[in-house]
C-alpha positions as CSV (number, residue, x, y, z in Angstrom):
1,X,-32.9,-104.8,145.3
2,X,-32.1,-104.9,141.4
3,X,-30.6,-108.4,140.9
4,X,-28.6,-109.6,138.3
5,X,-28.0,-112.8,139.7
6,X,-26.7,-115.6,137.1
7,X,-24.9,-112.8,135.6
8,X,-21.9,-112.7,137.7
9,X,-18.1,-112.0,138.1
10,X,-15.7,-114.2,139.0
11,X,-11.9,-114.4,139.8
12,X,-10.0,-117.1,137.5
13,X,-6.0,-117.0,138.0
14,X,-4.6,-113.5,138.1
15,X,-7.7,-112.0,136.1
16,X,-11.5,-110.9,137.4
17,X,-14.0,-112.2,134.4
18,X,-17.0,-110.3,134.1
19,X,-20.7,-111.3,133.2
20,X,-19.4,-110.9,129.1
21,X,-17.0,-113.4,129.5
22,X,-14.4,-111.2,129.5
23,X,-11.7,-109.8,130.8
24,X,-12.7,-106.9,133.4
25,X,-10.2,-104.1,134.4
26,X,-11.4,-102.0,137.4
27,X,-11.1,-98.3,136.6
28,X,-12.5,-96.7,139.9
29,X,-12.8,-93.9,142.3
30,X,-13.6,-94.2,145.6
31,X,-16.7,-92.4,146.9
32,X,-18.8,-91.6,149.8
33,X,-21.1,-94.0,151.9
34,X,-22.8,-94.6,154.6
35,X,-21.7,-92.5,157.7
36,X,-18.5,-91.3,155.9
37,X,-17.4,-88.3,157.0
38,X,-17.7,-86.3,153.8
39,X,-20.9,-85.1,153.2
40,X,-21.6,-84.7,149.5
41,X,-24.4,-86.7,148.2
42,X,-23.7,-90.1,146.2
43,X,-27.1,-90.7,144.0
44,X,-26.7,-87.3,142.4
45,X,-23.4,-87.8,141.5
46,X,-24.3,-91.1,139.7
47,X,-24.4,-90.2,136.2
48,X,-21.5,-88.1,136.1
49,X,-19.7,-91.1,137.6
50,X,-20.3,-93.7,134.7
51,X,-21.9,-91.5,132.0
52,X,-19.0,-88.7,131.9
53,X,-16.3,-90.1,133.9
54,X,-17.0,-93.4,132.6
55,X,-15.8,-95.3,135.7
56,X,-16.7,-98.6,135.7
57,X,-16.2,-99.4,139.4
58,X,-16.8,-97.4,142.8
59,X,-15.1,-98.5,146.4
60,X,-18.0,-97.5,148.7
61,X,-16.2,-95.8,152.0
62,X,-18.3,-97.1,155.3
63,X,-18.5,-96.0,158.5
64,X,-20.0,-98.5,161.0
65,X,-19.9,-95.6,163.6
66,X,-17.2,-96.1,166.2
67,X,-14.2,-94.3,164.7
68,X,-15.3,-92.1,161.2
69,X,-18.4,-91.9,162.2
70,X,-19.6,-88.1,161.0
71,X,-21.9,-87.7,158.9
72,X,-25.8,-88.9,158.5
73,X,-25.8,-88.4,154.6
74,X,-25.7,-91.7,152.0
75,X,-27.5,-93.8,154.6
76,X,-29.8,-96.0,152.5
77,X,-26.9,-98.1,151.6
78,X,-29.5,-100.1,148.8
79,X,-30.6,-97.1,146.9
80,X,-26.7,-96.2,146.2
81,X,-26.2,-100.0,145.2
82,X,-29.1,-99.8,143.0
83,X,-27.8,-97.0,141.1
84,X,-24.8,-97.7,140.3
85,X,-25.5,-101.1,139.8
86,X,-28.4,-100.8,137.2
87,X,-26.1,-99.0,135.1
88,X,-23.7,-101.9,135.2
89,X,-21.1,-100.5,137.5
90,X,-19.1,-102.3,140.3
91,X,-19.8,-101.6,143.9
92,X,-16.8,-102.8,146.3
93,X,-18.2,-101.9,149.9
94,X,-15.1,-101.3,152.5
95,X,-15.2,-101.1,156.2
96,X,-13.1,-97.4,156.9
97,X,-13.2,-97.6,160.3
98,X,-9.9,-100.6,161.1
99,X,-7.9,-98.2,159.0
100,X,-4.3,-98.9,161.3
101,X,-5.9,-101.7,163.4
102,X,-7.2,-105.1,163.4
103,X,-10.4,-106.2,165.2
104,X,-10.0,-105.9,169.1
105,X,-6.3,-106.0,168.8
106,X,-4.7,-105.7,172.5
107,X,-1.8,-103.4,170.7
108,X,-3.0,-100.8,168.4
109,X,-5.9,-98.4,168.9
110,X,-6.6,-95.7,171.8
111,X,-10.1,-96.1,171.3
112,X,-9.7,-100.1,171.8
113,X,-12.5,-100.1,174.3
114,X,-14.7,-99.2,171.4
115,X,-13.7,-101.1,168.8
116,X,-16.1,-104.2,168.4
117,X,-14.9,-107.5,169.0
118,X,-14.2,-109.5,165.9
119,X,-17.3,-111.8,165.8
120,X,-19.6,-108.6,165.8
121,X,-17.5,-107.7,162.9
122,X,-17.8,-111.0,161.3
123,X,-21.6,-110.8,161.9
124,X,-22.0,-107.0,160.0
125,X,-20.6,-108.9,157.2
126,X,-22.5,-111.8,157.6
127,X,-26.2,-109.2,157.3
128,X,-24.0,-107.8,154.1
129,X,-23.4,-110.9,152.8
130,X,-27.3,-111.9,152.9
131,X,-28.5,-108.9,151.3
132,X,-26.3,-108.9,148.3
133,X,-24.9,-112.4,148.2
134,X,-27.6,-112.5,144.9
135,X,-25.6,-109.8,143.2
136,X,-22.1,-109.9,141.8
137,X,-21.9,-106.6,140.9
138,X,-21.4,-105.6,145.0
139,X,-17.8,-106.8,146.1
140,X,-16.8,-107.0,149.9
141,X,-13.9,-105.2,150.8
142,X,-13.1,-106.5,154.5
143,X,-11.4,-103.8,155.8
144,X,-9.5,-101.0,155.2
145,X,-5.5,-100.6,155.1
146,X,-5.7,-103.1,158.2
147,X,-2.6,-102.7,160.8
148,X,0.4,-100.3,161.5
149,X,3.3,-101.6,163.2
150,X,6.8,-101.4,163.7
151,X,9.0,-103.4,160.8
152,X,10.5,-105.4,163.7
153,X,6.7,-107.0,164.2
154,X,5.5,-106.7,160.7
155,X,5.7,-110.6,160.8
156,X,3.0,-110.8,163.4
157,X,1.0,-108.2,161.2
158,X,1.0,-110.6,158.2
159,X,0.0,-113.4,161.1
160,X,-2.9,-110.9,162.1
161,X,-3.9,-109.9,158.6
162,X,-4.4,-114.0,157.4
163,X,-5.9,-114.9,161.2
164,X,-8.7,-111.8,160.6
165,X,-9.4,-112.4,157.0
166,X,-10.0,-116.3,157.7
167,X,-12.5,-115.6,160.1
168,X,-14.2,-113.0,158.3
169,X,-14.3,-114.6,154.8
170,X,-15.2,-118.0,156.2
171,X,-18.3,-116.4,158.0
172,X,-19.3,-114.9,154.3
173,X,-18.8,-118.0,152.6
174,X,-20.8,-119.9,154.8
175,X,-23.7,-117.4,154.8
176,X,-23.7,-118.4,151.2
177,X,-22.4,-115.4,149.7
178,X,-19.8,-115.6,146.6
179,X,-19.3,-112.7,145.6
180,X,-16.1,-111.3,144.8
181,X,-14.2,-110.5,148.2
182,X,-11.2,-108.2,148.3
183,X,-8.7,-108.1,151.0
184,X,-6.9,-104.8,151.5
185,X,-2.9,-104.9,152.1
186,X,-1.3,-104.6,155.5
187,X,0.6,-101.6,156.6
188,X,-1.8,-98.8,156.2
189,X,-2.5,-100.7,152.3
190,X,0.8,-100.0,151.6
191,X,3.1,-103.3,152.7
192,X,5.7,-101.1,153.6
193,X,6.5,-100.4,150.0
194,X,7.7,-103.7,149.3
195,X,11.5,-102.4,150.2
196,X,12.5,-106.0,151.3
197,X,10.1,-107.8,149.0
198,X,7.9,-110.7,150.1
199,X,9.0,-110.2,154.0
200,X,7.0,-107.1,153.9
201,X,3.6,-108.3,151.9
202,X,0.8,-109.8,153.9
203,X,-0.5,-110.4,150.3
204,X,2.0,-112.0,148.5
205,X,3.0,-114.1,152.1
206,X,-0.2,-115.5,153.2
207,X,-2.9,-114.1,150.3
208,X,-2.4,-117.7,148.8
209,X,-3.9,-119.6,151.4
210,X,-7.2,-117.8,151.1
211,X,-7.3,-117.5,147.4
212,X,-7.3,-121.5,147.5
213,X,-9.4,-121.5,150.7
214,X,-12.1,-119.7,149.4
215,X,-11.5,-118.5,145.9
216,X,-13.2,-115.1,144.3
217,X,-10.3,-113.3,146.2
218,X,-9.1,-110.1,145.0
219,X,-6.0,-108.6,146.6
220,X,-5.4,-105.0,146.4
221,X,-3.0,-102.7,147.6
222,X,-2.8,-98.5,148.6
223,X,0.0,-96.8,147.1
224,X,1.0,-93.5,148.7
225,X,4.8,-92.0,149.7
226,X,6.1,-95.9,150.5
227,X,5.7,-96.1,146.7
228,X,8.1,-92.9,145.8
229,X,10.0,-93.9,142.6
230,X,8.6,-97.5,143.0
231,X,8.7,-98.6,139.2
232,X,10.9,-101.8,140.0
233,X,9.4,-102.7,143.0
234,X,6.1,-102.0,142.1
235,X,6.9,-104.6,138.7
236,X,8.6,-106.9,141.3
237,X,5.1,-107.0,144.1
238,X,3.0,-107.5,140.6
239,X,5.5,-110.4,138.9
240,X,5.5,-112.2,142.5
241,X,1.8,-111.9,143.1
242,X,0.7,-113.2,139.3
243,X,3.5,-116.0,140.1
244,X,1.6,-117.5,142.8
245,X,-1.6,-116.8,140.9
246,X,-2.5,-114.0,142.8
247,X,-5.5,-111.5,141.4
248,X,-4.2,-107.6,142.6
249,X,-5.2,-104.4,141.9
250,X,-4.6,-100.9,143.1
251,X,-7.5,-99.9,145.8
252,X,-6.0,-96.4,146.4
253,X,-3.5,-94.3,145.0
254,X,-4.2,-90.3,144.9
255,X,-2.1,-87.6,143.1
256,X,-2.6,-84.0,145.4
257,X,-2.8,-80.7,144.1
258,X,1.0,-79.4,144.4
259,X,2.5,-82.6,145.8
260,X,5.1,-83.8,144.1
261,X,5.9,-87.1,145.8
262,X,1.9,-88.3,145.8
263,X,2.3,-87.1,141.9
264,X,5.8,-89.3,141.3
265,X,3.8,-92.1,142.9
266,X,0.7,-91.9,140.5
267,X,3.1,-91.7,137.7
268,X,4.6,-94.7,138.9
269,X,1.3,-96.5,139.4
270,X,0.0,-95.6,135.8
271,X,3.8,-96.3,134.4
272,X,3.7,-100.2,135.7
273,X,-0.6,-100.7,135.8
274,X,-0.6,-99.7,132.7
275,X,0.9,-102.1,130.2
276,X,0.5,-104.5,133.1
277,X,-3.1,-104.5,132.7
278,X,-3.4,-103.9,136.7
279,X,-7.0,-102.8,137.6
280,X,-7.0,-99.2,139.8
281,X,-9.2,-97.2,142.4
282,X,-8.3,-93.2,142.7
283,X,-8.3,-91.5,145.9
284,X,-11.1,-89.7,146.2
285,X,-14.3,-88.3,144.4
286,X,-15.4,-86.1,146.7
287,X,-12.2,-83.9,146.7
288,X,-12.2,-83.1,150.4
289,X,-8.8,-83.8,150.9
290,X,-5.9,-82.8,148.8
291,X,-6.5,-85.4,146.5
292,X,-8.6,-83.9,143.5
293,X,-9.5,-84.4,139.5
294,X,-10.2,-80.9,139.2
295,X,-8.2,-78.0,139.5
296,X,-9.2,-75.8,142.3
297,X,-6.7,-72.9,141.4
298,X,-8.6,-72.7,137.6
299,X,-12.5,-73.2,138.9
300,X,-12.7,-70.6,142.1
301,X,-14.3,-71.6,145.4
302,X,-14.6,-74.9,144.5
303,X,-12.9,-77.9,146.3
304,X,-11.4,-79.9,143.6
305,X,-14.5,-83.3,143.1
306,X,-14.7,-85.0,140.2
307,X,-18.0,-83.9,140.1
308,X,-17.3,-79.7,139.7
309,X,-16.1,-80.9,135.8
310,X,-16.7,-77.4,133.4
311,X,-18.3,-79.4,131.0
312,X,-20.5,-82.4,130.5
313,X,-21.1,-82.6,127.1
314,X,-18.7,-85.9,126.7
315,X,-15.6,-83.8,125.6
316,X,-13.0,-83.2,128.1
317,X,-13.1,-80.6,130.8
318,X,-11.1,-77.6,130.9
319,X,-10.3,-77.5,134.4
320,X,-9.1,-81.0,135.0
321,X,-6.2,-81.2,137.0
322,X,-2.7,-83.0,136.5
323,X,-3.9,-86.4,137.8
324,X,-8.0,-85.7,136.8
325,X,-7.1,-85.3,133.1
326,X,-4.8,-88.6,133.3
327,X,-7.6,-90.5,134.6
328,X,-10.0,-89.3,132.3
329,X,-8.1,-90.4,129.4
330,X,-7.3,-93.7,131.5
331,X,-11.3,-94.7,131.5
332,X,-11.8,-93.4,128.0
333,X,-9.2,-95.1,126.3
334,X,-6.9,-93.2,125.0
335,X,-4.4,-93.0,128.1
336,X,-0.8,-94.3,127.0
337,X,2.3,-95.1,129.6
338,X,4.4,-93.8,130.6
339,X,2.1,-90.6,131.5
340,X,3.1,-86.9,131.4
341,X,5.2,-85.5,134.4
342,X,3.8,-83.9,137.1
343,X,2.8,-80.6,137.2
344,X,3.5,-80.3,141.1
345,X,5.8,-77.3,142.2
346,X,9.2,-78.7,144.6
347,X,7.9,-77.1,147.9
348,X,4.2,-77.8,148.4
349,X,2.1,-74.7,150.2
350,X,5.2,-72.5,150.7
351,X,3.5,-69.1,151.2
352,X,1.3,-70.7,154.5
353,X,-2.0,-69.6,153.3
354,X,-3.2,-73.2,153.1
355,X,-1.9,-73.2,157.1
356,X,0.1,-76.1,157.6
357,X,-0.7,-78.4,155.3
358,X,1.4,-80.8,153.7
359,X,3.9,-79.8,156.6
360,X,5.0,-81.5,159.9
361,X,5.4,-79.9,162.8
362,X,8.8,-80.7,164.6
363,X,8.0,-78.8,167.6
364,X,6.5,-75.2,167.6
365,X,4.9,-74.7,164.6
366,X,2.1,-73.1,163.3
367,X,0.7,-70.5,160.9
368,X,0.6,-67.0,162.2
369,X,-2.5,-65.1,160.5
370,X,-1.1,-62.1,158.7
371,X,2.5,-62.4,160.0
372,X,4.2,-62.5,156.4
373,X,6.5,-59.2,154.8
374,X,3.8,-58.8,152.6
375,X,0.6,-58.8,155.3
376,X,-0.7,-62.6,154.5
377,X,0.0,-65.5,156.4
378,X,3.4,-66.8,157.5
379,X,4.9,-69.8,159.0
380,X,5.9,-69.3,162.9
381,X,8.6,-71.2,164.8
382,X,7.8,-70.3,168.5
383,X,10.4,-69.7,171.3
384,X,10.9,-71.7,174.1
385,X,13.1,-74.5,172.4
386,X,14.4,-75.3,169.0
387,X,12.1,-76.5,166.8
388,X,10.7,-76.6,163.0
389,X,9.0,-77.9,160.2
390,X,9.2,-80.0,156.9
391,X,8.0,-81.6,154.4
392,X,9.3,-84.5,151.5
393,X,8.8,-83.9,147.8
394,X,10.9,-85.0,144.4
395,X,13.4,-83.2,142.0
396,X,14.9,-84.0,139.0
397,X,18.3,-85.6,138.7
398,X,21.3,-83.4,136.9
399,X,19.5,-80.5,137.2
400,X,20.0,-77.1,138.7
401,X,17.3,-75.5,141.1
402,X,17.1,-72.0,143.2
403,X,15.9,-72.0,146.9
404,X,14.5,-68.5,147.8
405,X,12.5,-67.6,151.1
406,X,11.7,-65.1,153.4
407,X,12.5,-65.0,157.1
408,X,13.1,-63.0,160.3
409,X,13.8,-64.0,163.6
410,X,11.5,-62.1,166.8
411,X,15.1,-60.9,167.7
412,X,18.8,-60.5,168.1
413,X,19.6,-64.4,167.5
414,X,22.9,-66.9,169.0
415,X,22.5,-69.3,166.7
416,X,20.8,-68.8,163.3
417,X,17.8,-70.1,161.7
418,X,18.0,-72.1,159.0
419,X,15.8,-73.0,156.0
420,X,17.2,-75.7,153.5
421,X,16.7,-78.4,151.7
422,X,18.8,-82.2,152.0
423,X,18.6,-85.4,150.1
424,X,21.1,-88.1,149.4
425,X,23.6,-88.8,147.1
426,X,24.3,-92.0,144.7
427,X,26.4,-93.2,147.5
428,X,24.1,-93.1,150.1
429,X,25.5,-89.0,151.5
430,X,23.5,-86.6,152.3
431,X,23.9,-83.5,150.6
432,X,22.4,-79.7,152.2
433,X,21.7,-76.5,150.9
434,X,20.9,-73.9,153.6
435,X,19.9,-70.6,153.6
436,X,20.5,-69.4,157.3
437,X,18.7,-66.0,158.8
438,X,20.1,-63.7,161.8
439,X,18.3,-61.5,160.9
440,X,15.3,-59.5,163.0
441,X,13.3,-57.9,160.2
442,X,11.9,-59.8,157.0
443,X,14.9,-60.4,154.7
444,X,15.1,-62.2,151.3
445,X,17.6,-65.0,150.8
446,X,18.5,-67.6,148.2
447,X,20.7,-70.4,146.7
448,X,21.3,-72.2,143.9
449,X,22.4,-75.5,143.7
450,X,22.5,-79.2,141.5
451,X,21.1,-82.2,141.8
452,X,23.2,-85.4,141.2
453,X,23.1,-87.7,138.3
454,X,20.6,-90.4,138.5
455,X,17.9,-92.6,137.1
456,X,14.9,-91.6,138.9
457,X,13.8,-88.7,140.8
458,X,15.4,-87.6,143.7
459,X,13.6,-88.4,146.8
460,X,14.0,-85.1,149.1
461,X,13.3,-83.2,151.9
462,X,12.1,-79.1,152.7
463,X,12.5,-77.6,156.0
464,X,12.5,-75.1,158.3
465,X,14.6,-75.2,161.6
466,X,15.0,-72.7,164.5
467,X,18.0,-73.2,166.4
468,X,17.8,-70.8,168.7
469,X,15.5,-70.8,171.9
470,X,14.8,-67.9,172.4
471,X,13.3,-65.9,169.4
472,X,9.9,-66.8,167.3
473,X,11.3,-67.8,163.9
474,X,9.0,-66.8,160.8
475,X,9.0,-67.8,156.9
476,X,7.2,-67.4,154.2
477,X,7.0,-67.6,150.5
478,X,9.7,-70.8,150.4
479,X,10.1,-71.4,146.7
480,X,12.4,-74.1,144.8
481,X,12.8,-73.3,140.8
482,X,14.6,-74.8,138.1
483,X,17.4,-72.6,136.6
């Protein structure tokens, strides 16, 4: 192993110190490890990673086989290490698979026959810990987004999260590893968005009493829609961390390609992390998901990785998208808060031909293959009960917008279907604006309506709703504009 031991990082206060002496703010991205379901190679993708990109950290997603468990590519765990390492980069290894869950927890997993018991977990860590407890640059992320529950047990959760960390960090330490560890936040990462403050933080509840257990502790937190329009609370989880001496930074957050509310939370992220000096990990690399630094509507057939950048001469790519080209000014330092509006449309895959994502399925859903008024895909409401579809996204206050769709009912219809889009007032109301369809062949509606007057963006919500049993409900091309 390349070792740079006696050259190491160290958590002091609120503030990771690197082997300079200085201060060291994580820019990351997570990427893909060991028997991680994506299969893109890691090693080749090295020098675009620091050299271009000039990310100076990488959260290594693991797989110990039990639950993510698909893919055999990025096994030799020390020759991605080694690369990143030798050209002075950060690798934070995380456990993926205890996404939701805690080790052999009697409450939380289907597969809880499978999951192994916690000392088998402790002792994974424990082999970890004495292969790289010589090198500083390798960080131990315990787990991922540990434990989902209802807000009515979120207590026991925090309970869980300290119990589990404990006995995990206290087998590392004693293994003599001290390297930096960082404990992921509760609640899927998220702490439930910190709506009623410290009640909801595993971190800023119970991170104290292992940051002056064990020191070298890191806390870091996910932020995904629980963070919609976040800027206070996000200020307020930062202020009450650094007053109890806390080290945080931002693990995850993503921005995907036409989602507006994953967009409002990046710009909420960047808007506080910012001038906050608050280190942060994007969401992903790769670009599997909808989460992607280039722009997949500008470059073809390609799926959106950091990696498919038009150029690598140093300047800046062409065919970045929204949340890529903020990141890349991010690591090369000329990024300045708060960062440019999204450039997400309202209503996220309205024409269908991505099937159904970004949309949940009420009951009956689906995407019919060539279905649509115009031959392409559609969406389909099926008969047999009322049912539908939706999904959230963000407008602008005081402003005025136009809802237009397509839709047809399968026939003659009772009770029409309806296709419409709700969010609240400033006093807490909740305001509709519906187009409704009787009709049995394709017909075009719209509306146009305004948004109330307020200081943030409105928090809202798309959807499609059949009424009527009876009749197959189709729509299509579902489109909100400003006037």
């Amino acid at each position: 192993m390349f070792n740079l031991a006696g050259k190491g990082f160290y958590v002091i206060g609120t503030q990771i110190i690197g082997p300079d002496g200085n201060k060291f703010l994580v820019k990351g991205a997570n990427i893909n490890g060991p028997g991680w379901c994506w299969t893109r190679d890691t090693i080749q993708d090295i020098d675009a990673i620091c050299d271009v990109w000039k990310f100076n950290t990488v959260r290594l997603c693991i797989a110990l086989g039990w639950n993510w468990q698909k893919s055999p590519n990025n096994r030799d765990l020390e020759a991605i290490v080694d690369g990143f390492v030798k050209k002075g980069i950060v690798v934070m290894l995380e456990v993926h698979d205890y996404t939701g869950i805690y080790p052999c927890s009697d409450r939380l997993s289907k597969n809880s026959n499978t999951i192994p018991s916690i000392n088998e977990f402790a002792q994974w860590w424990v082999d970890i810990a004495n292969r790289f407890k010589n090198n500083s640059y390798v960080w131990f992320n315990i787990m991922n987004e540990p434990g989902s529950v209802p807000s009515e047990q979120t207590s026991k959760s925090i309970k869980e999260w300290l119990d589990t960390h404990d006995f995990i960090i206290g087998s590392i330490r004693a293994a003599g590893a001290q390297n930096i560890i960082v404990c992921d936040e509760h609640v899927w990462g998220q702490g439930c968005g910190y709506f009623r403050q410290p009640t909801d933080s595993a971190i800023i509840v119970n991170g104290i009493a292992l940051t002056n257990k064990y020191g070298n502790i890191v806390h870091s937190l996910h932020m995904y829609h629980a963070w919609k329009n976040g800027w206070d609370r996000l200020e307020r989880f930062v202020i009450d961390a650094h007053d109890q001496n806390l080290c945080v930074i931002i693990g995850e957050y993503g921005a995907g390609i036409d989602e507006a509310v994953t967009q409002n939370v990046a710009r909420v992220m960047f808007d506080v992390c910012v001038p906050m000096e608050i280190g942060r990990i994007f969401w992903a690399w790769d670009g599997s998901d909808v989460h992607k630094l280039t722009d997949t509507k500008k470059s073809g057939v390609n799926v959106g990785g950091g990696w498919e950048i038009d150029n690598t001469d140093g300047k800046k790519p062409g065919n970045l998208s929204w949340i890529g080209s903020i990141i890349w000014d991010d690591n090369h330092g000329i990024l300045k808060a708060p960062v440019p509006m999204h450039d997400a449309p309202v209503v996220a895959n309205g024409s269908f031909e991505n099937g159904m994502s970004v949309w949940l399925n009420w009951g009956g859903a689906s995407v019919a293959k060539g279905a649509s008024y115009n031959g392409t895909d559609a969406l389909r409401i099926a008969a047999g009960k009322p049912g539908g579809t939706g999904h959230g996204t963000m407008l602008e206050p005081n402003k005025s917008y136009t809802l237009s769709a397509w839709g047809k009912n399968s026939k003659e219809v009772t009770f029409a279907s309806d296709i419409g889009i709700k969010f609240k007032t400033p006093l807490g109301a909740t305001e509709k604006h519906i187009i409704s369809f009787t009709e049995n062949i394709w017909s075009k509606k719209e509306i146009t309506f305004s948004t109330p007057d307020m200081d943030v963006m409105i928090d809202e919500l798309v959807y499609v709703y059949k009424n009527d049993s009876e009749a197959d409900f189709y729509a299509d091309d579902i489109i909100v504009t400003p006037v």
